[in-house]
N, CA, C and O of each residue as an XYZ file, in Angstrom:
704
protein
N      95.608     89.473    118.891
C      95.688     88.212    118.187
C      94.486     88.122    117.253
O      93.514     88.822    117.534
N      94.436     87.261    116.068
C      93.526     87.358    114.984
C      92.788     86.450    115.505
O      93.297     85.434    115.979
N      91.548     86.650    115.505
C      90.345     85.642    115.811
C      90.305     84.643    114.910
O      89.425     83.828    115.187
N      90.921     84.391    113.938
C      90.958     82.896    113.569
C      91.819     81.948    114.400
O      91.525     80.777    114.643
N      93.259     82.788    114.935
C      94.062     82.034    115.423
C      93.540     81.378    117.123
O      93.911     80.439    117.827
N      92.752     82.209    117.214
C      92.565     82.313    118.425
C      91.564     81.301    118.505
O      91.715     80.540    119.460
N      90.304     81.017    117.559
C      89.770     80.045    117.179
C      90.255     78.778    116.990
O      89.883     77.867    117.731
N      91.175     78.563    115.941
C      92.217     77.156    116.013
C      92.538     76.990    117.107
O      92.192     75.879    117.508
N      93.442     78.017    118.364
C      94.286     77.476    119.271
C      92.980     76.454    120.700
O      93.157     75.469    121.417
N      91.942     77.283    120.508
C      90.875     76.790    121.219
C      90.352     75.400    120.529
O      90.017     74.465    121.256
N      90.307     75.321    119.475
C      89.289     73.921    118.549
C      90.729     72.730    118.943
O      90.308     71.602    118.687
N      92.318     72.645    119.494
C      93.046     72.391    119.070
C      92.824     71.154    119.804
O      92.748     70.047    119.272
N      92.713     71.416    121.190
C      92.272     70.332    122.228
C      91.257     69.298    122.396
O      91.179     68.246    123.031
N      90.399     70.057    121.495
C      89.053     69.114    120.799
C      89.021     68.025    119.693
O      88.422     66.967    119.497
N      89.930     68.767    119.077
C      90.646     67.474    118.114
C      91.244     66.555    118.667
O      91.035     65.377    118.378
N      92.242     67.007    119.717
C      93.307     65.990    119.942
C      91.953     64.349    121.016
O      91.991     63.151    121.298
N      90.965     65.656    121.170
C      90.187     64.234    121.963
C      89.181     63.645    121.240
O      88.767     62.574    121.685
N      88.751     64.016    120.375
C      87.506     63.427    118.951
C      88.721     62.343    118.303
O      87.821     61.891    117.596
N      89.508     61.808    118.042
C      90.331     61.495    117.003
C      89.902     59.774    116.687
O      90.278     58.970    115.834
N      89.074     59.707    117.671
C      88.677     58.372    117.332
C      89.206     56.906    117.845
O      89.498     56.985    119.038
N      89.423     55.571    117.302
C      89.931     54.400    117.716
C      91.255     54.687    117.204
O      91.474     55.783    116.688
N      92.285     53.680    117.310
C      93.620     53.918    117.105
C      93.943     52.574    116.682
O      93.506     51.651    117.369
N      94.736     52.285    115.516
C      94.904     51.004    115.299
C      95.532     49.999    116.479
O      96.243     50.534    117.329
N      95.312     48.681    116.552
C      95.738     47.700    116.987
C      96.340     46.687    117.158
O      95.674     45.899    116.486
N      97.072     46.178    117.550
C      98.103     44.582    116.899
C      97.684     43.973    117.899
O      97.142     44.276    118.962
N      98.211     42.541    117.103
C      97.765     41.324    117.676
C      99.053     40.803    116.996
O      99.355     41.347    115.934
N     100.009     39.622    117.564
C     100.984     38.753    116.896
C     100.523     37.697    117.499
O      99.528     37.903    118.195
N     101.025     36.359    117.449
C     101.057     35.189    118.074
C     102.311     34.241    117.296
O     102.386     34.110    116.074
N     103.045     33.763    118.066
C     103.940     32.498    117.361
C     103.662     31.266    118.060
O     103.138     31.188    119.171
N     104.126     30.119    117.190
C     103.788     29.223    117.522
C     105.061     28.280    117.361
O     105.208     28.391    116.144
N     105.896     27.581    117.700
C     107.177     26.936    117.555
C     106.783     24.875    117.311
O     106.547     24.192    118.308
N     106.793     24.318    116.038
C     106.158     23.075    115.914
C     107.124     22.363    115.682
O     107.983     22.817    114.927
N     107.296     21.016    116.256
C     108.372     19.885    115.817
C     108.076     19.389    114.829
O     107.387     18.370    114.875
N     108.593     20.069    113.263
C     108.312     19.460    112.264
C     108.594     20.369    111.099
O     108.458     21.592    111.059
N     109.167     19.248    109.812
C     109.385     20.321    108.869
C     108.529     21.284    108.443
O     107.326     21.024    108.427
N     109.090     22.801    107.947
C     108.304     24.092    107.689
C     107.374     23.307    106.254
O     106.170     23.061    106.187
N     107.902     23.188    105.756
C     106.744     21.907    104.363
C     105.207     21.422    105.437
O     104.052     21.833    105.327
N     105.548     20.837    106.018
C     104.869     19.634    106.662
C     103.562     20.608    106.904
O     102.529     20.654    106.236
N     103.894     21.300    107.957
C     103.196     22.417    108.368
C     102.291     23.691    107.578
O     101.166     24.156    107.760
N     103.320     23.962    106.687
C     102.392     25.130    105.586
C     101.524     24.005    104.937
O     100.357     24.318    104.700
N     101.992     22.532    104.562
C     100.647     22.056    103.587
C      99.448     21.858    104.465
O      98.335     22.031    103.970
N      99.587     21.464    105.893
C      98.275     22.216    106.836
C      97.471     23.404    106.660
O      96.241     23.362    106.690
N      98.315     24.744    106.430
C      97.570     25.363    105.915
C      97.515     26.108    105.544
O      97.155     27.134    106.121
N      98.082     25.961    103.492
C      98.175     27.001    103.149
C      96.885     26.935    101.927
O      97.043     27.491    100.840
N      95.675     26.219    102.258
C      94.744     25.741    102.289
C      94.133     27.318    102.720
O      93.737     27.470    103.876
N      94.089     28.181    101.997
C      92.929     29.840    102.668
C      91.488     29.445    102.827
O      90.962     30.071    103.747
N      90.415     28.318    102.013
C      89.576     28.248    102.682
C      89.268     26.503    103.539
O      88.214     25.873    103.454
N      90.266     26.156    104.152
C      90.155     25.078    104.689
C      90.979     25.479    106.388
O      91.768     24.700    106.922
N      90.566     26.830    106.994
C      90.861     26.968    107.601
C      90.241     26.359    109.354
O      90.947     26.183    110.347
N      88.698     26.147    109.226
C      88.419     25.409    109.987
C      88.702     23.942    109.798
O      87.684     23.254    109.879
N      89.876     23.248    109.555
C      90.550     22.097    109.494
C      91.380     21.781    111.093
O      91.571     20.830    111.851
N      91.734     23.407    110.997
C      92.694     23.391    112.588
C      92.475     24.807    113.075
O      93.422     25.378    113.616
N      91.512     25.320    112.958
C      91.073     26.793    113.559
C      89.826     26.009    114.732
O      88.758     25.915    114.127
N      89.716     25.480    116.119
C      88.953     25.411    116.479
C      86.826     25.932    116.933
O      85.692     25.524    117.181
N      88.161     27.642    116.628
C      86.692     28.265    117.106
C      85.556     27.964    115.654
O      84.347     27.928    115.881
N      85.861     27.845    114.809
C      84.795     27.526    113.528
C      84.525     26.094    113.890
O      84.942     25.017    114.316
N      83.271     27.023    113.302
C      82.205     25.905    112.958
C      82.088     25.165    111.414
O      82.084     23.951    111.210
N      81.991     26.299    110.343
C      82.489     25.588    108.848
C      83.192     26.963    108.399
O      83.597     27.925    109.053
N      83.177     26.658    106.954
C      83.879     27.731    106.001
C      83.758     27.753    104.680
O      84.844     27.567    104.132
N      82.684     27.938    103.800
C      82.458     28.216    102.263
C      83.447     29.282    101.883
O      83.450     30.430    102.326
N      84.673     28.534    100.608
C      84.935     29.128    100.603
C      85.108     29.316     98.585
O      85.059     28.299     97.894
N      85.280     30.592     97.997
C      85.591     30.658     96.416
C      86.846     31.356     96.375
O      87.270     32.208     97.155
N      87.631     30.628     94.848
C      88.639     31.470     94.269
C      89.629     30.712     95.127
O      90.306     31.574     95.688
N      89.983     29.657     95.449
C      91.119     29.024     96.124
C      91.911     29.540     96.771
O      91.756     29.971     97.914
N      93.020     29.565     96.014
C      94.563     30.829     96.726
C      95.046     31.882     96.308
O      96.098     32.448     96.605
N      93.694     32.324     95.109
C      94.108     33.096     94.382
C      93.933     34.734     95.077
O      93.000     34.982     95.842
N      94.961     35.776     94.691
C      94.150     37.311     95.083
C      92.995     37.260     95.178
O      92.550     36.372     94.451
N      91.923     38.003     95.962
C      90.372     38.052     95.771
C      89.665     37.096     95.871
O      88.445     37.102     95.709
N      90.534     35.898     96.226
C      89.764     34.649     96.834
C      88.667     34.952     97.856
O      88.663     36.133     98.201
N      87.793     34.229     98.391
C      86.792     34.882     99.778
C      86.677     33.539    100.575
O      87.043     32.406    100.260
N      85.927     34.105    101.941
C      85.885     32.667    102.817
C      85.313     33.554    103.301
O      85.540     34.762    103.234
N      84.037     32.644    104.149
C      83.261     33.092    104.912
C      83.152     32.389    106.190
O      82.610     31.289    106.085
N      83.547     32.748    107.456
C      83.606     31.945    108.504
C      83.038     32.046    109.579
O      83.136     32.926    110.435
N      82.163     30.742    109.533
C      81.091     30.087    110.550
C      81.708     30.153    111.836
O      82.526     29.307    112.196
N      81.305     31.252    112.644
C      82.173     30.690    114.042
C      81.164     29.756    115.237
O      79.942     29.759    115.086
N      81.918     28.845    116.607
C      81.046     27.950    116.795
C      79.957     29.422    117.924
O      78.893     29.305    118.532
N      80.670     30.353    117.787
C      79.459     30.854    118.748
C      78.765     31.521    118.114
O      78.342     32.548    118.644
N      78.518     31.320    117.241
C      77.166     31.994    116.244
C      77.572     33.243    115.218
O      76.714     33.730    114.481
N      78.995     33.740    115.230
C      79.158     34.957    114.539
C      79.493     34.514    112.921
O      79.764     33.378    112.533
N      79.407     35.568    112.221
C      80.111     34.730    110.619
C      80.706     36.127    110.395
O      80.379     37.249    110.781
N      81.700     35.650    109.629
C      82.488     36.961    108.587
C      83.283     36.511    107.482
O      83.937     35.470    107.521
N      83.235     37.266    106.520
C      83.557     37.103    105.717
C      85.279     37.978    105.407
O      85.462     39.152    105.730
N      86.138     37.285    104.880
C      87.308     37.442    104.534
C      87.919     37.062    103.650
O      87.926     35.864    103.368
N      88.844     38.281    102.723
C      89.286     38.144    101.150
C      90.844     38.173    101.573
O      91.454     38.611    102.548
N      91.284     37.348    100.114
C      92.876     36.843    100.425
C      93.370     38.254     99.410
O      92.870     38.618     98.346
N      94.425     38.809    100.114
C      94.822     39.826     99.249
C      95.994     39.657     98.694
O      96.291     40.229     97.645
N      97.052     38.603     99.523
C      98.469     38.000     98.744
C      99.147     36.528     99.154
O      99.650     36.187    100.224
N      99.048     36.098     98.436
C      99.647     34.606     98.561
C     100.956     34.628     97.990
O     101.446     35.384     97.152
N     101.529     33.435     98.744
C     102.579     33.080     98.348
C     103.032     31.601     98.763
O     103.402     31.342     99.908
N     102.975     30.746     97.838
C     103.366     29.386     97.847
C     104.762     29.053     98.355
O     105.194     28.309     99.236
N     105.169     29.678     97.689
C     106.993     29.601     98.027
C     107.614     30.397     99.222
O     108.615     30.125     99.886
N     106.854     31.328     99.306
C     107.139     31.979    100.780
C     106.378     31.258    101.951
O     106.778     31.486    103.093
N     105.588     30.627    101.815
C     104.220     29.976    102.862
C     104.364     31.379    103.247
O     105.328     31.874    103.831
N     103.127     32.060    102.789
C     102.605     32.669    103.566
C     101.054     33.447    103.023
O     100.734     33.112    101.883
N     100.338     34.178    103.546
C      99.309     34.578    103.098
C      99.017     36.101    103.838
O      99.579     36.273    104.920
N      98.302     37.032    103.391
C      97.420     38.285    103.774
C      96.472     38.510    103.595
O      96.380     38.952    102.450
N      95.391     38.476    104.175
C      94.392     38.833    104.006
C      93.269     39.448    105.074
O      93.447     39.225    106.272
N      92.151     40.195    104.655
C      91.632     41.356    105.117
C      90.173     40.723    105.613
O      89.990     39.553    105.274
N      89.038     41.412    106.435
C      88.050     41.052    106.586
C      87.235     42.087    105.841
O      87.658     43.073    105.238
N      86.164     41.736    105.973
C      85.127     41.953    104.860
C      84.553     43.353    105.531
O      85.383     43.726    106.360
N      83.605     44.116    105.478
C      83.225     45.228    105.817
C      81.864     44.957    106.791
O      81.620     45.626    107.795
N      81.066     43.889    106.314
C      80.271     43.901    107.762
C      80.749     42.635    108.538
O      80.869     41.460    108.190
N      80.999     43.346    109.816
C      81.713     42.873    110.797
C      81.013     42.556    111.920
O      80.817     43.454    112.739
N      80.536     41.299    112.155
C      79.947     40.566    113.015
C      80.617     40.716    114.905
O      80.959     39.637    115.389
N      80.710     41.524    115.497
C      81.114     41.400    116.674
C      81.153     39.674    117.867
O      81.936     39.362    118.765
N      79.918     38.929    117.280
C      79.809     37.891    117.946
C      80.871     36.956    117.543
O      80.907     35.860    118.103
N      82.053     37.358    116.316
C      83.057     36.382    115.746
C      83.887     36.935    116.597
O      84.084     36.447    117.710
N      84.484     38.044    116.160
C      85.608     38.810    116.687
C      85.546     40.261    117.144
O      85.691     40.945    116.131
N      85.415     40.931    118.064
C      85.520     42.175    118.808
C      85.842     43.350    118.029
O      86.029     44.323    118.760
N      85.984     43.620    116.661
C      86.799     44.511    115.553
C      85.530     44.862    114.464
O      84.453     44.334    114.187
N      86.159     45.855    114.091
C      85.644     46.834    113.132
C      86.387     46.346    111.804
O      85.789     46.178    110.742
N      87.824     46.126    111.989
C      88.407     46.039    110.690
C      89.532     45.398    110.694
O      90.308     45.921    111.494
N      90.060     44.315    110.049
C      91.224     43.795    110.175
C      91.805     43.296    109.176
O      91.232     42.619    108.323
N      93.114     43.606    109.183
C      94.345     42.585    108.105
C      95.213     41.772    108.795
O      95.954     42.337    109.600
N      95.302     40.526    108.665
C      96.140     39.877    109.025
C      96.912     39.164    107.966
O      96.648     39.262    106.767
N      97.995     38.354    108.522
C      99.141     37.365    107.875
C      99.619     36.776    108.887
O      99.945     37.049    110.042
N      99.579     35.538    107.911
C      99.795     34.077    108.418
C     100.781     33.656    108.069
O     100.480     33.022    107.057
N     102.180     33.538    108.276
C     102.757     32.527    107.852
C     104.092     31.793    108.735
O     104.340     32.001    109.923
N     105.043     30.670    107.581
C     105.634     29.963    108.158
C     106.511     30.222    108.111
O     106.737     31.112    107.291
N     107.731     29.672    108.941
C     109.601     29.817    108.488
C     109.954     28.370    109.428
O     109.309     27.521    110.044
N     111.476     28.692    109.098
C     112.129     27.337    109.310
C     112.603     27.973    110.581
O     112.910     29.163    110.509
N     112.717     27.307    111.831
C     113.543     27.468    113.192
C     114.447     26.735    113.524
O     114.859     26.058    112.582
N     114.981     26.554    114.528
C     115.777     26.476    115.029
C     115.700     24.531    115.113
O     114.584     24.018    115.191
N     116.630     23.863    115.092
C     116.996     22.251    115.070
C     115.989     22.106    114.177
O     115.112     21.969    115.029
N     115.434     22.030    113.210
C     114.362     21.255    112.497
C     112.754     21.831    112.623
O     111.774     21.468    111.973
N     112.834     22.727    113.556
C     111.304     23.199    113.871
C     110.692     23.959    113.193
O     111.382     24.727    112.522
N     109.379     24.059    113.091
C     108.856     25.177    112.049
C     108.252     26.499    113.013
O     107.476     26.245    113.936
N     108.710     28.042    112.694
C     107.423     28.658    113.609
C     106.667     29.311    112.875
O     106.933     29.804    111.779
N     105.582     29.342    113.522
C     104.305     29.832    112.433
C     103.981     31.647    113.345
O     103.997     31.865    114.556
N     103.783     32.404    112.482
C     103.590     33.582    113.275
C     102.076     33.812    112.600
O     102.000     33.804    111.372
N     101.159     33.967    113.212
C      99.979     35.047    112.951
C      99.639     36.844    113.071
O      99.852     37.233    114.219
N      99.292     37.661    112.376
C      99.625     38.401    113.609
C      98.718     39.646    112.355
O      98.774     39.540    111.130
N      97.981     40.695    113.100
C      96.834     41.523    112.692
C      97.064     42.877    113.148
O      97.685     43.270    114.135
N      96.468     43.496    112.276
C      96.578     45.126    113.110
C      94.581     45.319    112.586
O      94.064     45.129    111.486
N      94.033     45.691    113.718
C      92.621     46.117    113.278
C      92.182     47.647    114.468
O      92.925     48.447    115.038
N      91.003     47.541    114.450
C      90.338     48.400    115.049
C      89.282     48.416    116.049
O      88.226     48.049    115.533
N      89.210     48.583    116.770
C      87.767     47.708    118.180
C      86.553     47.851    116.866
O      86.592     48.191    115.683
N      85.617     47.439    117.714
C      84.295     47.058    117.160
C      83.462     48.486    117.386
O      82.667     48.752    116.484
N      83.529     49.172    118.185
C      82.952     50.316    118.323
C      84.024     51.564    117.466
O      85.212     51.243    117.441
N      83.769     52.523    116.989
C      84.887     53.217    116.122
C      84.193     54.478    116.571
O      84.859     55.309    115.953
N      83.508     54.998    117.081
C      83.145     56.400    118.162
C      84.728     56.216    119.241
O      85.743     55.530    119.360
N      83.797     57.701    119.996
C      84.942     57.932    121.093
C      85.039     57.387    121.986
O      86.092     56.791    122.213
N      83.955     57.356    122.901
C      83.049     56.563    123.882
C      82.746     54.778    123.752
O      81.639     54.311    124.024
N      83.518     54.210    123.453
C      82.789     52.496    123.492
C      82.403     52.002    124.394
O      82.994     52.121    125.467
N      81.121     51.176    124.246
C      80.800     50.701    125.582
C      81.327     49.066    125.570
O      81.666     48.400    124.592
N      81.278     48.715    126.834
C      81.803     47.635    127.683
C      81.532     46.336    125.958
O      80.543     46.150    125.249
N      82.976     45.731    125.920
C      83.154     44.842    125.221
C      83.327     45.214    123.923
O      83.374     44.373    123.025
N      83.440     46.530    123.702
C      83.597     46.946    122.432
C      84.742     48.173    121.577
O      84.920     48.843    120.560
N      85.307     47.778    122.990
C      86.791     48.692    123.287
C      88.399     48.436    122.729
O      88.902     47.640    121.935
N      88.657     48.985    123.151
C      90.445     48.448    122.366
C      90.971     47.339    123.302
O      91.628     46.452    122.756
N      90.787     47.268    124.546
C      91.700     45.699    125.299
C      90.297     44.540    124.527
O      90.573     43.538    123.867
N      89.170     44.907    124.762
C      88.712     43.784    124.130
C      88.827     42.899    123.031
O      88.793     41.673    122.925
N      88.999     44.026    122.089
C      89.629     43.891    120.662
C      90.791     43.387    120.895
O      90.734     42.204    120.561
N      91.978     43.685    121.351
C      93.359     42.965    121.622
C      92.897     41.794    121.708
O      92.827     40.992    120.777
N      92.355     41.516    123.474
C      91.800     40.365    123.880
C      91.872     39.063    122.805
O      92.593     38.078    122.650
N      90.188     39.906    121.883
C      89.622     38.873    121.418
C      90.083     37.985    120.105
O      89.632     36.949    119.616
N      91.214     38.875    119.741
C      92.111     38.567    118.673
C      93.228     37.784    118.879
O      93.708     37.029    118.033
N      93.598     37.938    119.868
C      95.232     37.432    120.537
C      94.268     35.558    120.856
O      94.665     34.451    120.494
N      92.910     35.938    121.678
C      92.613     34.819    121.729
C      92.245     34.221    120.734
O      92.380     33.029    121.009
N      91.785     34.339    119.548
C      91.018     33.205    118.170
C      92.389     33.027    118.004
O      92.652     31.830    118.118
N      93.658     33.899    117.721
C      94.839     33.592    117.097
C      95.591     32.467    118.107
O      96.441     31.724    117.617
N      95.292     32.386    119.330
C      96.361     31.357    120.504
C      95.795     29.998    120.301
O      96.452     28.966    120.435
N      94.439     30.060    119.946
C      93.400     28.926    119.837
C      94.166     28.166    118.553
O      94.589     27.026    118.744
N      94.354     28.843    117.160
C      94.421     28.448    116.513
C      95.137     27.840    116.464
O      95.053     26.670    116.091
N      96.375     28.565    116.921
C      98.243     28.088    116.697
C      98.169     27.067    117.727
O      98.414     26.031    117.110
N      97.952     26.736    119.071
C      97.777     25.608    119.245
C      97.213     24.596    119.026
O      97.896     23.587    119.201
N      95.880     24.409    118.598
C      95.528     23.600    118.035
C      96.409     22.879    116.799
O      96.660     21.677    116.704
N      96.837     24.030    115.816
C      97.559     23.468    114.587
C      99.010     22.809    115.324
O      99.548     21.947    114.629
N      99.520     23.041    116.312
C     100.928     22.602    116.459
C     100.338     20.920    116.928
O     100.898     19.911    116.499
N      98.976     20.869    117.987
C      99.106     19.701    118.408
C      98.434     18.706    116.935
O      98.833     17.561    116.726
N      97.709     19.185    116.314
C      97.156     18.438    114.650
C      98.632     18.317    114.131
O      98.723     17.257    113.513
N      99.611     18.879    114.142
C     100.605     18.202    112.982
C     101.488     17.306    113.753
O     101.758     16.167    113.371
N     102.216     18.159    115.523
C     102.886     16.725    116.117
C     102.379     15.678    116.303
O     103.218     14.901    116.757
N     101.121     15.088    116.154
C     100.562     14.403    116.236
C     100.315     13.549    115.115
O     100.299     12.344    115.364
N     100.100     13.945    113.822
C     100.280     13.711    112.621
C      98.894     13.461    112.083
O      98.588     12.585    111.274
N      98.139     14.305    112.615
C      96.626     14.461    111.968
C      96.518     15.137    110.978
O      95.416     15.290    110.451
């Protein structure tokens, strides 16, 4: 056998275990008694998201709803990050957008994330709102240590996103 091959067939197993983090999802829905209108003008508002995002604290935000809009978000436990809107859509209610490149672990557990937000019409009159992200843990080696792993990352995403969507369902049945 040729010593290159023989080289690859040995390096082959080493790859398959170096390969790094692996992307991640996160979804969340939320099902609200109330027209899909009612609800997206809650928030299709990209930097007025601590309005009904509990875990923030504030949110400076430029460029409104436009592509390349930014927001920077104060969380209440001390983390901030910054996040750019990459597609809007008024008529669709809905939005995409990405986080910024330095990535505060004390906000959210991730290295890197895109998410989308949006609304549709359900079932008798109801609106459901889906959130939902694909990112990367906060550690991006092979080895992560404790809290900086892929369930954490799930975790910590599934939770800012459950926080949110409830909060926003009880702010609009309510009519705040």
């Amino acid at each position: 056998m040729k010593s290159w091959i023989a080289a690859l067939l040995l390096a082959l197993p080493l790859a398959a275990w170096a390969h790094g983090p692996t992307p991640q999802k996160a979804e969340e829905t939320v099902e609200i008694n109330a027209a899909p209108a009612a609800v997206w003008a809650k928030i299709k508002d990209f930097g007025a998201i601590a309005s009904w995002q509990p875990a923030l604290e504030k949110v400076a935000a430029e460029g409104g709803n436009g592509n390349g809009a930014k927001r920077t978000l104060t969380f209440k436990s001390g983390g901030v990050l910054e996040e750019e809107l990459d597609d809007y859509s008024d008529a669709e209610m809905r939005y995409a957008y990405r986080m910024g490149r330095d990535m505060d672990i004390k906000a959210l557990p991730v290295s890197s994330l895109n998410g989308r937000l949006e609304v549709t019409a359900g079932k008798d009159g109801k609106t459901v709102v889906t959130w939902k992200a694909r990112f990367y843990r906060a550690f991006t080696g092979n080895e992560p240590p404790a809290g900086q792993d892929d369930a954490t990352a799930v975790e910590g995403v599934t939770a800012y996103f459950r926080q949110g969507l409830d909060n926003l369902k009880q702010l609009v049945e309510s009519g705040k």
